[in-house]
N, C-alpha and C positions, 0 to 999 in steps of 0.2 A: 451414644454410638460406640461399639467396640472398635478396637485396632489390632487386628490379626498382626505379628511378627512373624519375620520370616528366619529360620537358623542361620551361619553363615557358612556353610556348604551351599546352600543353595545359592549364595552372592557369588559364589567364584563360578559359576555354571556362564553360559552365553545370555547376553543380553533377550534373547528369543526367547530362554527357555525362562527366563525367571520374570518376563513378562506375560508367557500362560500361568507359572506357577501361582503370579499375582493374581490376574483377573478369574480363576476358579477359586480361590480364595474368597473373592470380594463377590463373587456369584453365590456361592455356601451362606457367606454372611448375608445378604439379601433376602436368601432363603429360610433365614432364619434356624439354621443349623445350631441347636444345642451343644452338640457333641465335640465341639471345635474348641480345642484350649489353645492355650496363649505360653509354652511350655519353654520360653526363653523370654521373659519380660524385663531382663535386665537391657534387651538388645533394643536401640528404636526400629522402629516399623520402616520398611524401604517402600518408596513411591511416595506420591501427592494423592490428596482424595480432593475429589473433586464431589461439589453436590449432586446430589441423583436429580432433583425437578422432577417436571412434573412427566405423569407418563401418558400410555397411548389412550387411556380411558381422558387425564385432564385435555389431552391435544383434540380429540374428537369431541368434548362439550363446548357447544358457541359460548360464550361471554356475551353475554345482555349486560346492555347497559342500565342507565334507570329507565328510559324512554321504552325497555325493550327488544331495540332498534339495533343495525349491526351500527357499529362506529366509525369512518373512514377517512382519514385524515384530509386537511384541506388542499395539501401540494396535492396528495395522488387525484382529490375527487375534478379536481379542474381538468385534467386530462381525463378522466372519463367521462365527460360530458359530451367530447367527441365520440368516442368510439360505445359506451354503454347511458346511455342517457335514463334518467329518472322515466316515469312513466309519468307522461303530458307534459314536458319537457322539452324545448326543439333541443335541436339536434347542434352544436357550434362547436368551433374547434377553440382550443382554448388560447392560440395565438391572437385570436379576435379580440375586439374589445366588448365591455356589457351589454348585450342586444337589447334595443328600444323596442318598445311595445311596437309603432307605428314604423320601424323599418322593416322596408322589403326588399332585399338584394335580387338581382338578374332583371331580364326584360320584360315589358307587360306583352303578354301574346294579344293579336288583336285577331281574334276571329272575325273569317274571311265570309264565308260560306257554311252553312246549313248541313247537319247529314242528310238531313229532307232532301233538300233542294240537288245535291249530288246522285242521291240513289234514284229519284223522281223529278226529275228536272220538269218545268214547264214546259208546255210544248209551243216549237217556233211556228213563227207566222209565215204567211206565204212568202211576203216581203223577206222575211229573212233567210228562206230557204233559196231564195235566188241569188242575195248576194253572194251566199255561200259557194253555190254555184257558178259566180261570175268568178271568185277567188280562186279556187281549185281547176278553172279552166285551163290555167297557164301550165299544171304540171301535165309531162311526158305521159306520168301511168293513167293519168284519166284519161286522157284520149284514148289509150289503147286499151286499156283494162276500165273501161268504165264498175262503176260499183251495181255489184247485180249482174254480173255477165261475163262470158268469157273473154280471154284475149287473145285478139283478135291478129292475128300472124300473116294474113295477105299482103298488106303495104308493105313487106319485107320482102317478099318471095318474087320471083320470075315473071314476065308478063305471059301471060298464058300457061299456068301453072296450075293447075287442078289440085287442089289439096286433098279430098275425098278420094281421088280415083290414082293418083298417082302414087308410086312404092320407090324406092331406093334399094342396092344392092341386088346380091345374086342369089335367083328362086334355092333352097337348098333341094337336091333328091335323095329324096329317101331310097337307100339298096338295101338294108337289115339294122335289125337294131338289135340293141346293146346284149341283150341276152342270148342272142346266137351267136355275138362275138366271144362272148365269158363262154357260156356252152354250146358248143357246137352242136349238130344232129348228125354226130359221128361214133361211130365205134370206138373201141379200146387202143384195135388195134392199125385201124388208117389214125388214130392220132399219135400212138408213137410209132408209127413208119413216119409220117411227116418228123416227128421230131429227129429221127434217127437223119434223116437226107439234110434237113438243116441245119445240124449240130456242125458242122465241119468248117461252112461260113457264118456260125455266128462265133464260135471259136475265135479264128482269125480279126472278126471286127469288134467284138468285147475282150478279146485274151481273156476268158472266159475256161481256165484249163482248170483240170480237175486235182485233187491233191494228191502228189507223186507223178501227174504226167509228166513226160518228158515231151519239149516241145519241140514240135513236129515243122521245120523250116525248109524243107521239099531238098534237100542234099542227096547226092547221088551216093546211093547205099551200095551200087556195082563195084567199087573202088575199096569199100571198109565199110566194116558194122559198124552198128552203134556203139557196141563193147568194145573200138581202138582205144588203144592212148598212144598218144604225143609224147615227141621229147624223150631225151634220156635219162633214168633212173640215176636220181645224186645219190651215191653211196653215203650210208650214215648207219650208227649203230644206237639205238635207244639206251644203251648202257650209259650211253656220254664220257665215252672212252677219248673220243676225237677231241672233247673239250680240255680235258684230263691235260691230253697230249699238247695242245697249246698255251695254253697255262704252266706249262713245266719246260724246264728244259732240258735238253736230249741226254742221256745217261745221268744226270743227277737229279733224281725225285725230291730233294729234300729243298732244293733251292728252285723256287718257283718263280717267273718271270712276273716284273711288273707293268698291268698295260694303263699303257700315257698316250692321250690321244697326243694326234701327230704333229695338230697345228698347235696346241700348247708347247709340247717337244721344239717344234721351231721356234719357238718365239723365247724362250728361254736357252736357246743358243744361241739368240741376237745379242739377248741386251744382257745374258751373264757372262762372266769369264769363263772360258772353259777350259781345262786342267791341259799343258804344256802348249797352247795356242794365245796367239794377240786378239784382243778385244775389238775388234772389228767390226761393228754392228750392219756398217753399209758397205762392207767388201762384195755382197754378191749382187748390190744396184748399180753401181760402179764398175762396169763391165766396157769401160774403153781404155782405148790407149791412152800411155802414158803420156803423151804430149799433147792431148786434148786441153782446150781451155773452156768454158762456160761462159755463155752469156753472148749477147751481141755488138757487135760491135760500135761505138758509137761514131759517126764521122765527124770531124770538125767543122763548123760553121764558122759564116762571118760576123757572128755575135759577140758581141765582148761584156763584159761584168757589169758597165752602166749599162748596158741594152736591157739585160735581165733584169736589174735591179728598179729600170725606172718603165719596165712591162710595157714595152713597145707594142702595137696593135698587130692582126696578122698579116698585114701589106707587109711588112716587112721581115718578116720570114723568108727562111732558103724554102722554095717550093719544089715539091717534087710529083712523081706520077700520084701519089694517094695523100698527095696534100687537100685538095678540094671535096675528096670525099671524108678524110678525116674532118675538115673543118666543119663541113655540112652535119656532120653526125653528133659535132658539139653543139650546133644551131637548136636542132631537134632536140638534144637533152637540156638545154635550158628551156626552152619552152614547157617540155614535158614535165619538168621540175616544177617550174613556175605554174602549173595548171592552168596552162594557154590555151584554149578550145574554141574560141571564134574567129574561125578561120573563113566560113559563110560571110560574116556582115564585116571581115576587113577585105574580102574579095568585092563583094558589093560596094565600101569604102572609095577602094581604090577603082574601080571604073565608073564612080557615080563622076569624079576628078576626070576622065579622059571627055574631052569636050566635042572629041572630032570620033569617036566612035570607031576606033581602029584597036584598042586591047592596049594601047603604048600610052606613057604617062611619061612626063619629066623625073631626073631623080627628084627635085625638090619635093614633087608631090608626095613622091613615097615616103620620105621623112618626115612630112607632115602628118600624114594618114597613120603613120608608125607609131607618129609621137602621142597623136589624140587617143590611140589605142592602146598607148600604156603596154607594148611590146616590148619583153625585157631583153632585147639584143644592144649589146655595143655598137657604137659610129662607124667605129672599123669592120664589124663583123657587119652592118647594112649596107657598105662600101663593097664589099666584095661578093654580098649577092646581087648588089645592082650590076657591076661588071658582068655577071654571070648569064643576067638576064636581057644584058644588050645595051647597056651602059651609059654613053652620054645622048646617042642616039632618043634615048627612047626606052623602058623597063614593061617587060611580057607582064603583065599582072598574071593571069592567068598561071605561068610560068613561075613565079616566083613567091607565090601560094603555094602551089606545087609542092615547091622545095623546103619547106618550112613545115608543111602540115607533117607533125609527127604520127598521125592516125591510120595514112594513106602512103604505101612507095609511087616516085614518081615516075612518070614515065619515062622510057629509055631515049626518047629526044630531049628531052631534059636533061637528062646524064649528057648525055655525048655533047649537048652545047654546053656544059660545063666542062666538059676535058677539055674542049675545043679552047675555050679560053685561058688555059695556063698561060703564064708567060706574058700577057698582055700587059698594056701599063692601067695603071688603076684612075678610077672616075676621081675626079676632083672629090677632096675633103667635105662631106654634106658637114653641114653646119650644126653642131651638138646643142641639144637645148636641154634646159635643166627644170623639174617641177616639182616642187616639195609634196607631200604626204597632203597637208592640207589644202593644197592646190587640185589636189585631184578629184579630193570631196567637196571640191567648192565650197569649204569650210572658210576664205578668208574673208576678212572686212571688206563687205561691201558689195560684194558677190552676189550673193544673194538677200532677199529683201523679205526678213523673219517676218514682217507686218503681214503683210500678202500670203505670205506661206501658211500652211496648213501643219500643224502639227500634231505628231502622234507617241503615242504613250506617254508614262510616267516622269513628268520631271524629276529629275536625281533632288533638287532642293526641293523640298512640299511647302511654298510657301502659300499654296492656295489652299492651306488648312490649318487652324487654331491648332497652336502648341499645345498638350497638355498639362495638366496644373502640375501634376505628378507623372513623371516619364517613366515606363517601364523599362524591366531592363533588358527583356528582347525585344526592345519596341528600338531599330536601327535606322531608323528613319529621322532627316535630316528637315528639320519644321526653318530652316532658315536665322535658328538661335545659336548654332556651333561658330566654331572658331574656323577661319578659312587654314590653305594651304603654310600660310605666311606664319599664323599662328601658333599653328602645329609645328612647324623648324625654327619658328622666334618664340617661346612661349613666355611672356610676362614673368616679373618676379612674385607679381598676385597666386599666380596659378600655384605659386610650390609652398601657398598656405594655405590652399583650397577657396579663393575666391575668385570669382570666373569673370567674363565680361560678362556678362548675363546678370550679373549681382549689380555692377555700377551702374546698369539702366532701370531696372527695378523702381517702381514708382513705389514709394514708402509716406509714413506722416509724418508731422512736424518732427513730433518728439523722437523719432527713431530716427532722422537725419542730426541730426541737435545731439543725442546721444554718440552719434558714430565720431562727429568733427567734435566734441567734448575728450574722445577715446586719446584722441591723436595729437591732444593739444593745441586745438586752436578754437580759444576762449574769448566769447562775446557777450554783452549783455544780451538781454529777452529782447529787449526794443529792437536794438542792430538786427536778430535774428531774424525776428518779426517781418522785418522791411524789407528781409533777404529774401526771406520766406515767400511776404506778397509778390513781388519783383519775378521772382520763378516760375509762380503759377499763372501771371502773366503773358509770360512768355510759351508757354504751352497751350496749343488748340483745347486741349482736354484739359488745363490745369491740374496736371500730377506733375509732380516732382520726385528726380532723384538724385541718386547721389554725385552724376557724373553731371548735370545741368546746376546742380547747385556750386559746386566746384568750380564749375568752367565761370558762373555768374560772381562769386567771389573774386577770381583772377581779373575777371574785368574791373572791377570797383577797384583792386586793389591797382591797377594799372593805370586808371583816371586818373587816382588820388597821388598816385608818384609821380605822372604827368604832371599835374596840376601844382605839386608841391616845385616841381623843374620852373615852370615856367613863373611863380613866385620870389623864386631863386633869381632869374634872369630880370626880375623886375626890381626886386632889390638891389643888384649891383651898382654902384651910381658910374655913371660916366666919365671916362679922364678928359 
């Protein structure tokens, strides 16, 4: 095989062009081109040659092998036994294993019925066409629709109803039909006279005007045509001379006014300084006299700094005319706050308590009924609506719902027997009671009785379902094998080498126990081990062993045995 050289002009060219200049080269020489010298053979040849193979004539002849036969590898032909099978061949996917003569995979069908027997059934007996009969009796549609016949609509209808002869609704009369309405049996010209005398009110009830009419609103034309106009002519000149003109200012064309709108203009004389004037921003809100002062005034009370500081109730406040209405409008906004809205079932509450049927209740009641209802008002502030409401006498239930419902104003007898009592002396101290969080949800020991109770949903611990072997890692469910509260803020010195409580219960074999106390240095013969060993699994219902039952079983032996060696001790001492 020859090797065309290439000059070395041509090497200095782009890498593109001396890789056509190649491959026409090596095209010539394929072609068997005579004519092609080799006119610098001192140079080596630039490129790799690569073998030609075979070409489109060897790629289109099959390859027989000896058999014949095409060839097909053993990996590919496994998988085509599913999808292209041999001919007589079943059919298998090649995840299966080697099909038996004698297996048959899926269900045997057991045929039920005959197509004979389906398309040409035998025919029933009398006998059986009656029980049939007796069976179908009980449905609704055979009674009324027997098979073979119509249904039958009397038993539904009016007594004395004729169904034959009687009609519903109104006879229609016939006056013309439809084709006299579309075409009349009129002339050309009685149908546009009618149209001309109609046209005026249908106008008015379709605004039906025509294009350019002007609309016709019945205005008295004696006074003005319809060609007046309105109003005065605004002078203006389409040249835009007047524009010219405000834009400019008056004798000098050349310096032209700049427009700022106004309230920008304002607002940048507030807050900038402006050139020989003080900086002023609120000089023109500030519009009183100079010996004005601000604010109101406060008056002195008889409160002193511990009064404030140790937050005395409102009994003891200086009261004034809008003291009870202020107080009342604090009552409302703690409630409303606290999203207090049974106001019904503590009104119900409170008169189920009145025994004698008069609407009046003790205070004590009310602070009872207060307290069951978890009403978020202070001692103090239920002190002075009991005053309000009639005090040691006797409290309006009625009445002091009323004043408390933030949803409803109450009524003006309400009000006014609340002015009325300013100035009164206040009901005796109701008695403050206190209830924790979990008193309210009868959450404490003993309260209630979990056996008897029904319970619902998910326990936060799953102990009513096997751990699994291997825990995932979004799997945040709590099988009853974690570390509690205590754990989690005490964590073991095990944990910060990655061994858990979970590992020292772990039931393990001999050798892998034996191995671990081998690790740690503490060294026994087989026999001791042995002994230790049986002794453990003893002691377990299941007999498994782990590391923290075999541990705890050593401590004991070793606590005998130093007992034991004590009391050896106390035997050998002799007597003075």
């Amino acid at each position: 095989m020859r090797y065309f050289k290439l000059p070395w002009r041509l090497l200095q060219r782009s890498f593109h062009q001396s890789f056509i200049v190649l491959w026409c080269f090596n095209k010539m020489q394929a072609a068997g081109d005579k004519k092609i010298r080799d006119r610098a053979p001192e140079i080596k040849a630039a490129g790799k040659l690569f073998p030609r193979g075979g070409g489109a004539k060897e790629c289109l002849v099959t390859q027989n092998g000896e058999d014949g036969g095409r060839k097909t590898p053993a990996l590919v032909r496994q998988f085509q036994r599913m999808t292209r099978p041999e001919p007589g061949v079943p059919r298998l996917s090649h995840a299966a294993a080697p099909p038996d003569k004698d297996l048959r995979l899926g269900i045997k069908t057991i045929s039920s019925m005959a197509a004979v027997d389906l398309i040409n059934p035998s025919p029933k007996t009398k006998f059986e066409h009656v029980c049939v009969n007796q069976q179908e009796a009980i449905y609704n549609s055979n009674q009324k629709a027997p098979l073979g016949s119509s249904h039958n609509q009397s038993p539904g209808l009016p007594s004395g109803l004729n169904p034959l002869s009687t009609s519903f609704g109104l006879k229609t009369i016939r006056t013309e039909s439809a084709g006299d309405m579309v075409n009349p049996q009129k002339t050309a010209s009685e149908v546009e006279h009618e149209y001309i005398a109609g046209r005026d009110l249908y106008k008015k009830s379709h605004n039906d005007w025509d294009v350019s009419e002007i609309v016709d609103r019945d205005y008295d034309w004696s006074k003005f045509t319809k060609s007046s106009l309105y109003g005065v002519p605004t002078p203006h000149d389409n040249s835009g001379s007047g524009a010219n003109t405000a834009l400019h200012w008056q004798g000098d064309s050349e310096k032209s006014a700049e427009v700022v709108c106004k309230r920008l203009d304002d607002f940048r004389e507030k807050t900038q300084p402006q050139l020989g004037q003080v900086h002023d921003p609120l000089a023109e809100t500030l519009k009183v006299d100079k010996d004005h002062t601000f604010g109101t005034i406060v008056k002195p009370d008889n409160l002193s700094a511990g009064a404030l500081m140790h937050t005395n109730g409102p009994s003891t406040y200086e009261q004034s005319s809008v003291f009870n209405s202020g107080l009342l409008s604090s009552v409302r906004n703690i409630l409303k706050k606290n999203n207090f809205c049974n106001f019904d079932g503590l009104l119900r509450a409170l008169l189920y308590t009145d025994l004698n049927g008069i609407g009046k209740i003790p205070p004590a009641d009310v602070d009872e009924v207060f307290f069951q209802f978890d009403v978020p008002l202070t001692p103090d502030m239920l002190d002075m609506l009991v005053r309000w409401c009639g005090g040691d006498s006797g409290v309006m239930c009625s009445d002091l719902v009323a004043l408390i419902n933030w949803k409803s104003e109450p009524n003006q007898s309400v009000l006014d027997r609340v002015a009325a009592n300013i100035g009164q002396t206040t009901s005796p101290h109701l008695k403050s009671k206190y209830r924790t969080s979990s008193q309210k949800i009868k959450a404490i020991v003993g309260e209630v009785k979990l056996l008897t109770t029904q319970s619902h949903g998910v326990p936060t611990i799953r102990s009513d379902l096997p751990a699994p072997r291997i825990k995932r890692v979004a799997d945040h469910t709590n099988y009853g094998d974690e570390s509690g509260a205590y754990g989690l803020m005490y964590p073991s010195i095990y944990s910060n080498k990655g061994v858990h409580e979970k590992d020292f219960f772990q039931p393990r074999d001999e050798a892998t126990i034996q191995g671990i106390f081998d690790k740690i240095g503490v060294s026994m013969s087989r026999e001791v081990f042995h002994e230790l060993w049986s002794e453990a699994q003893k002691r377990d219902p299941r007999g498994q062993v782990s590391v923290e039952s075999f541990r705890a079983l050593m401590e004991e032996v070793q606590a005998n045995k130093m007992q034991h060696q004590e009391q050896q001790n106390e035997l050998a001492v002799p007597v003075a």
